[in-house]
N, C-alpha and C positions, 0 to 999 in steps of 0.2 A: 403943388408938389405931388400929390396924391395924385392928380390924373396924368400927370408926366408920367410918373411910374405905374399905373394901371396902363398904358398906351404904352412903353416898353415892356410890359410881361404881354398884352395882348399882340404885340408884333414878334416875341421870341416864340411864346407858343403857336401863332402863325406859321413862324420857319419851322418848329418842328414836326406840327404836321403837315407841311408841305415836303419835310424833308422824308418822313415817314411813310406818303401815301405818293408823291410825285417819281420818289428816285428810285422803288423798285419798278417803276413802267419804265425805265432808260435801265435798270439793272444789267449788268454783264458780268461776263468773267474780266478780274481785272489781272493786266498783264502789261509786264514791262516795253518800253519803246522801245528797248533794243530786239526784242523778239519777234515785232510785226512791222517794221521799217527799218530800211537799210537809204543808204544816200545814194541816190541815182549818178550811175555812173563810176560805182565801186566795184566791179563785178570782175570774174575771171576771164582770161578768155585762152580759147582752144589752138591748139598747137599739134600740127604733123606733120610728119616726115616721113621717108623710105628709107628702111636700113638692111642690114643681112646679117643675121645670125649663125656664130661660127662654132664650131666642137661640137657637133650634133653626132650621135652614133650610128650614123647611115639613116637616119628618119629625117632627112632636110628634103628638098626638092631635087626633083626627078631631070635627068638631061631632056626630056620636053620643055621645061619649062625653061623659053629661050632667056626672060629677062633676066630670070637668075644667074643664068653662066655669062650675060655681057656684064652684069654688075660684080663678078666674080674677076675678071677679065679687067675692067676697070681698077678694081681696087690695084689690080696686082701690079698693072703702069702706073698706078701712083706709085710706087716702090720702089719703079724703075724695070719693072719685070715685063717684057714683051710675051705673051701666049697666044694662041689662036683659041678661037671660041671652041673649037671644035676639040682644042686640048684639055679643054673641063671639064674633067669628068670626075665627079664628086657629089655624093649624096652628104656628106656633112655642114653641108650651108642651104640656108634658108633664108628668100626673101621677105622682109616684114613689115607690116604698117606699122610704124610705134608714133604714138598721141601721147598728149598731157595737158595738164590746163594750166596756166598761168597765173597766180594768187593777184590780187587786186594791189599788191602794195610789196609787190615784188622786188628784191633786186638784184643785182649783178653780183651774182657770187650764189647766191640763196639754191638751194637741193630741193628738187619736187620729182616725185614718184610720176614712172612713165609707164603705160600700158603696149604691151608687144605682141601683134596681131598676124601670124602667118597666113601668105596670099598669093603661095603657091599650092604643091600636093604634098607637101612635108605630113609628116606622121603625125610627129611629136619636135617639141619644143625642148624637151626635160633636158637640163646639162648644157644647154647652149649659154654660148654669151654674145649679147648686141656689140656688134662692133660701131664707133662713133659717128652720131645718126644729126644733122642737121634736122630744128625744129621750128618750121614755119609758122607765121600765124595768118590771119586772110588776109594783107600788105604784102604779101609774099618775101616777107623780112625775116631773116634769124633772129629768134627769142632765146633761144635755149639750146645747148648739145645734149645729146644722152648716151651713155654706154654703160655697159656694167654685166653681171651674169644674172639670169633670168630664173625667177620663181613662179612655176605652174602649179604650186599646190597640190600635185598630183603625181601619177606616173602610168606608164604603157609597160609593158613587159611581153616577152611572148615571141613567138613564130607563126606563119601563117596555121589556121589550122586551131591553132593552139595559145590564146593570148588573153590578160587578163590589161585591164585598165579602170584608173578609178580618176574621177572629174574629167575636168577636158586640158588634156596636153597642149591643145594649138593655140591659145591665149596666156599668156604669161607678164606680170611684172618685176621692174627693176627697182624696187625701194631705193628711193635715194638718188635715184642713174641720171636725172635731169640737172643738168648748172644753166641756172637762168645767166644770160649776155647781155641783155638790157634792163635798166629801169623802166616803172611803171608809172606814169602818172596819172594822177587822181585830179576828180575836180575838183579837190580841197586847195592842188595846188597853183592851179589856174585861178580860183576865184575867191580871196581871200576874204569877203564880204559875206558871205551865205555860201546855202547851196539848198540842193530839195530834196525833202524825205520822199522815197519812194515806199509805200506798202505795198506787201505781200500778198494781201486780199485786197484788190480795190473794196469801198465801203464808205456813202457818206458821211455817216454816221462817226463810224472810225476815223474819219479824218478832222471832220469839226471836234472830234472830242481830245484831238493831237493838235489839233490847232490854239485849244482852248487851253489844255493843260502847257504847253509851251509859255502861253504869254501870263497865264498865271506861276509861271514860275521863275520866267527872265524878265519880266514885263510887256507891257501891250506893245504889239506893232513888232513882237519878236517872230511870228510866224502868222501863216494864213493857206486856209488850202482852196488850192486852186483846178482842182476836180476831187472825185473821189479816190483819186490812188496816188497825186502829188500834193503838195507840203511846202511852201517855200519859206526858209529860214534865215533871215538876216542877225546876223550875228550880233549879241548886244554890246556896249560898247568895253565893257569889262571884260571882253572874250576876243577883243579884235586882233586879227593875228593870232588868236590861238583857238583853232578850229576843232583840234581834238579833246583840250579840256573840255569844251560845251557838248559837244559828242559825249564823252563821259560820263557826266550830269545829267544830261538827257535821257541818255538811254535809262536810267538806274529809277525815271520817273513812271508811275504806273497812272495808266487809263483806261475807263472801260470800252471795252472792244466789242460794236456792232454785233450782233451775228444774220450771217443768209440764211435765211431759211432756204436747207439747198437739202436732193435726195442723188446720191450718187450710186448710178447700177451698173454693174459688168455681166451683162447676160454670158460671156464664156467663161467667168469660173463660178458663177451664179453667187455674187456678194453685191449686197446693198447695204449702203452706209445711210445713214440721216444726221444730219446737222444743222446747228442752229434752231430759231425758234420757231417750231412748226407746228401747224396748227390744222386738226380735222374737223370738219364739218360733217354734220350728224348723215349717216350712208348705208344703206342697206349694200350686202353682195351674197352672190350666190354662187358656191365654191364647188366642183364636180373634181373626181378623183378616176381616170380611166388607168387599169389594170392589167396587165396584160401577162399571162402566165404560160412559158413553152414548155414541155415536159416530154421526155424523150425514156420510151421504155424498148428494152432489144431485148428480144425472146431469140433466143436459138431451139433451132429445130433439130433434134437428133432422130439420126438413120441409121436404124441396125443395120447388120450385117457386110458392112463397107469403111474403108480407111480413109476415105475423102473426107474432109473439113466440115463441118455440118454447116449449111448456110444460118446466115443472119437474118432475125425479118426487125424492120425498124418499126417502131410504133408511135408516131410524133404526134401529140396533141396539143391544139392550143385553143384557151380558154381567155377570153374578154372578156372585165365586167364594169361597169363605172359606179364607182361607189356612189350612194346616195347621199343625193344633193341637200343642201340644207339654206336657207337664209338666213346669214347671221346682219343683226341690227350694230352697226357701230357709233358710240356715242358721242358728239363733238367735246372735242377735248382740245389743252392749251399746252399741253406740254407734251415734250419729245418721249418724258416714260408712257405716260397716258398711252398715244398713238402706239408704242412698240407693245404694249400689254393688250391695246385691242383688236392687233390685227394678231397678236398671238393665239387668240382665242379661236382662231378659224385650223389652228395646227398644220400649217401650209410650209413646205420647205423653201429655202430658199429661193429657189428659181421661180416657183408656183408664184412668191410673192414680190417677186418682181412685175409678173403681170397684172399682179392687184396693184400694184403702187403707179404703175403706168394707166387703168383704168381710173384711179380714183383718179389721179391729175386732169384726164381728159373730160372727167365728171363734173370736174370744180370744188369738191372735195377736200384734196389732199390740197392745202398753200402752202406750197416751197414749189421749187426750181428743181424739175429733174434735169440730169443731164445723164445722158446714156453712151458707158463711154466701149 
C-alpha cells in the first residue's frame, strides 16, 4: 500500500512540474474563441448602386456633366413627364455612387447605414437627400433600396473668392437609409452537421490548440484542424440541429493563442510596430546622424541722399555635419520589452529605426517576419 501511494505522489508531483516548467514554453495570452475565429462563410458582402441627389443649393453638377441630366431626364418619364435633355438645367442634383454592406445574417425588412459618394463636379452634398437608389451585389441581383437625407458631418459656406469649409462635403451617409429585399444564407443553413472555424490569424499552433480545446470540451472527434487557418467542426450529438447553441458555448471557451513573431513598418508615416515573440541575437550597429543646417541672413544696404528702396543683399549659408558615429553592442535577448529598450539605447527616431530593423533581419539577427507595408 505504501508503494502504491509513494508511486501516486511521485506521478502528481511529476505533473506538477511538468505543468510548471513545460506550460510556460507554450505560454500565451489566453483569449476567447469568439475573438480569433469566425465560421467560414459568415461574412458581409458589398453592395452598389447609382442614385442622384436632390435639394442641393446650386452645389450639384454642372450641365457638362451629361449623365446627370439623362438620369435627371429619366427619372422625370418615370413620372410620366416627357423633357429634352437639353431642358435640364439645374445645379441642384447630383449624381452619386451610394455602397453598403450586407450583415451576414441579414434579412428582409432589416435597416443598414449607406455611404453616398458624389461622381460628378458637385460642390457639396450638405442638405441633399438620396432619391431611391437600387442596391447591387456582384450577381448583379437587388439586395437592398436606399433613400433618405444625407449627413456629411460638415459644411461649405461662402462665395467665390470668399468661402470657408470644414471636413469634406462630397462624401455623406444616410443612417438607416438601406432596407435590405433579401435574405441571407449561412452555411449554418445549408449544412446542419458541422461547419469550419475560420481564424483571423492563420497559426498552427492556434489551431491545434482550438482543435484540442473543442474536443476537450464536447468530446473527442468534435473538431480537427485541417490547415493552419481552418477548423472543421462536427457537431456533437447533443447539439444536432442546433448550431448556434454550440456556437455559444464555444466561443465563451478560452485558448492559448500562438503568437508570430512578426515586425510591421510603414516607411511613409515612419511607424514600426513588433509583435509576438521575438527574439534578438547578440549584434553590434554603428549609427551615423547627417545634419544639415540652412540659415538665411538679409542685410539691407542704405543709400543716403535718395528716395529709391534700398536694395536687399541675401546671405544664405549652409552647414553639413554628421554626428559622430558610435558602435553600440546589442545583447541577445528573449523578449519583446528587452529588444524595444535595446535598440532604444541608440536614441534613433523612428524612421532612422526602421533601417535598423531592416538591417538586423538581413543580418540574421532580428527573428520575426518583417513585412513592409
Amino acid at each position: 500500500m505504501a508503494n502504491v501511494l509513494r508511486s501516486v505522489m511521485a506521478s502528481v508531483v511529476a505533473a506538477a512540474l511538468l505543468a510548471g516548467v513545460v506550460a510556460p514554453a507554450w505560454a500565451g495570452p489566453m483569449i476567447h474563441v469568439k475573438d480569433i475565429a469566425k465560421v467560414q462563410g459568415m461574412t458581409s458582402n458589398q453592395l452598389v448602386g447609382y442614385g442622384v441627389v436632390v435639394g442641393l443649393a446650386g452645389t450639384g453638377d454642372s450641365t457638362s456633366v451629361i449623365f446627370t441630366s439623362q438620369t435627371i431626364q429619366n427619372i422625370l418619364e418615370s413620372f410620366g413627364l416627357t423633357v429634352s435633355q437639353q431642358a435640364v438645367r439645374t445645379r441642384d442634383v447630383a449624381a452619386v455612387i451610394v455602397t453598403s454592406s450586407l450583415p451576414a445574417f441579414a434579412h428582409s425588412g432589416d435597416h443598414t447605414d449607406v455611404t453616398v459618394s458624389a461622381m460628378g463636379d458637385a460642390t457639396s452634398l450638405q442638405g441633399g437627400t438620396l432619391v431611391m437608389t437600387e442596391l447591387k451585389g456582384a450577381n448583379n441581383l437587388v439586395y437592398a433600396t436606399a433613400q433618405g437625407p444625407i449627413s456629411v458631418g460638415g459644411f461649405s459656406a461662402g462665395v467665390s473668392g470668399a468661402s470657408v469649409q470644414r471636413n469634406y462635403t462630397l462624401v455623406g451617409r444616410v443612417p438607416n437609409g438601406g432596407i435590405i429585399a433579401r435574405d441571407m444564407t449561412t452555411p449554418l443553413m445549408q449544412d446542419a452537421t458541422g461547419f469550419n472555424y475560420v481564424l483571423t490569424t492563420p497559426d498552427f499552433r492556434t489551431a491545434a490548440n482550438l482543435a484540442t480545446a473543442l474536443n476537450g470540451r464536447f468530446g473527442y472527434g468534435t473538431a480537427y484542424p485541417i490547415d493552419a487557418e481552418t477548423i472543421h467542426v462536427t457537431l456533437p450529438a447533443n447539439y444536432k440541429n442546433q448550431p448556434v447553441y454550440f456556437l455559444a458555448d464555444a466561443g465563451d471557451l478560452s485558448i492559448d493563442q500562438g503568437q508570430l513573431a512578426k515586425v510591421i513598418l510603414n516607411e511613409r508615416t515612419g511607424t514600426i510596430v513588433f509583435g509576438g515573440d521575438i527574439k534578438l541575437a547578440p549584434c553590434a550597429i554603428a549609427h551615423g546622424n547627417l545634419t544639415i543646417t540652412i540659415a538665411t541672413n538679409n542685410k539691407v544696404n542704405t543709400q543716403p541722399f535718395t528716395t529709391v528702396a534700398p536694395p536687399v543683399q541675401t546671405n544664405t549659408k549652409v552647414t553639413a555635419s554628421e554626428g559622430g558615429k558610435k558602435l553600440v553592442f546589442l545583447a541577445g535577448s528573449a523578449t519583446l520589452a528587452s529588444v524595444v529598450n535595446a535598440l532604444n539605447t541608440m536614441g534613433v527616431s523612428p524612421r532612422d529605426l526602421i533601417a535598423i530593423v531592416q538591417a538586423l533581419r538581413q543580418a540574421g539577427s532580428l527573428q520575426a517576419d518583417v513585412e513592409i507595408q
